[in-house]
C-alpha positions as CSV (number, residue, x, y, z in Angstrom):
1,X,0.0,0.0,0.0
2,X,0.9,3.5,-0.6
3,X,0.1,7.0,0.7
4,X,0.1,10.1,-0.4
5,X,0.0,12.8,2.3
6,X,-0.7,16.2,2.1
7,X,-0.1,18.9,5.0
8,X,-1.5,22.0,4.6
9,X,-2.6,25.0,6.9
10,X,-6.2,26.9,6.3
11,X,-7.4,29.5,8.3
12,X,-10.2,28.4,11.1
13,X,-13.1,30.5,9.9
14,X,-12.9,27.8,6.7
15,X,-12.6,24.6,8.0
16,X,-16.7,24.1,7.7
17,X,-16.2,25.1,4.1
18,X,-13.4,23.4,3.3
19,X,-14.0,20.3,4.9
20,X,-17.7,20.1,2.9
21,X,-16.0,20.1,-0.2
22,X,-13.8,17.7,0.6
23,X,-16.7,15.0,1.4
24,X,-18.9,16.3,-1.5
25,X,-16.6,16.7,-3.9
26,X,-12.5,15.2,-3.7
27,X,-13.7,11.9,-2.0
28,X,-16.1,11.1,-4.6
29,X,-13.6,12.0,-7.4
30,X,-11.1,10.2,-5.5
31,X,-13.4,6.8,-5.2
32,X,-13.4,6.9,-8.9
33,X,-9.5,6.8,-9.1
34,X,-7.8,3.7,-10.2
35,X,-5.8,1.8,-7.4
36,X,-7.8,4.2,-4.8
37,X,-8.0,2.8,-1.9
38,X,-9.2,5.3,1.3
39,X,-9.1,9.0,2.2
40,X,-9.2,10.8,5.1
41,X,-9.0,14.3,6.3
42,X,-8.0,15.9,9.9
43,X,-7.6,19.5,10.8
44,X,-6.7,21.4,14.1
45,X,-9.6,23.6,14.4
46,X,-7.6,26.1,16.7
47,X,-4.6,26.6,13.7
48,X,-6.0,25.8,10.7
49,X,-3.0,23.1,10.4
50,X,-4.3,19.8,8.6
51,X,-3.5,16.2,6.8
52,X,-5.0,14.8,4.0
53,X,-4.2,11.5,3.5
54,X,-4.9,9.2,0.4
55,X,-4.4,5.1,0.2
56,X,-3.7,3.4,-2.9
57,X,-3.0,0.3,-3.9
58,X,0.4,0.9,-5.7
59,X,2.9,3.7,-6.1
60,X,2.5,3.8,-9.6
61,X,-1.9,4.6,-8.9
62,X,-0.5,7.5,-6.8
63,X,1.5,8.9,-9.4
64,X,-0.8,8.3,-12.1
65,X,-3.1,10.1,-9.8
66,X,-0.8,13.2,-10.5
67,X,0.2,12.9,-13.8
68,X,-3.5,13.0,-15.0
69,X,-3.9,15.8,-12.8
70,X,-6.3,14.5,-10.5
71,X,-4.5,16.1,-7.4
72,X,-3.7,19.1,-9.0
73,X,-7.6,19.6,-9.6
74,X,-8.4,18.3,-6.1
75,X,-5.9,20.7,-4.4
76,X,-6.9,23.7,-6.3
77,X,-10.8,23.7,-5.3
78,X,-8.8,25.0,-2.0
79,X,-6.8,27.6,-2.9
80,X,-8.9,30.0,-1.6
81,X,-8.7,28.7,2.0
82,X,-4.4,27.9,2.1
83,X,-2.7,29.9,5.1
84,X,0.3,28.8,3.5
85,X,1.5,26.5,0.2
86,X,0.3,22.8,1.3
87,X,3.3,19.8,1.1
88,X,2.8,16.9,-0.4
89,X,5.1,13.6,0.1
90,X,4.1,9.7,-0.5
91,X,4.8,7.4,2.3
92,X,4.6,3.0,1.5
């Protein structure tokens, strides 16, 4: 299994926001990914600080995941809320 992790920090007044869009819109768009295993979101709601993380079932699902832009277009639905520039690394 792999996992793609994302850190990120969003100010606090947008946590209800951004957390809806990320049940209503980058989980379902991520269940239709191939290799796709689970998601899962947690944010500090005193700092805004945050970790998305993504399962799949290879490496190469994870980075296919990017090269067809799928994260790219998943991260950018929150560029409105980012404190600062989120980090993203892949973990086995």
């Amino acid at each position: 299994m792999y996992s793609r992790v994302t850190t990120f920090q969003i100010d606090p007044k947008d946590i209800e926001q951004g957390t809806k869009i990320y049940a209503e819109s980058v989980v379902p768009s991520a269940k239709k990914q191939k290799g796709f295993l689970a998601i899962e979101l947690m944010v500090n709601p005193e700092t805004g600080d945050g970790l998305s993380i993504s399962y799949w079932e290879t490496e190469e699902d994870a980075v296919a995941n990017e090269k067809n832009l799928f994260y790219q277009e998943q991260a950018a639905k929150f560029i409105p809320f980012y404190v600062k520039q989120p980090i993203r690394d892949g973990y086995e």
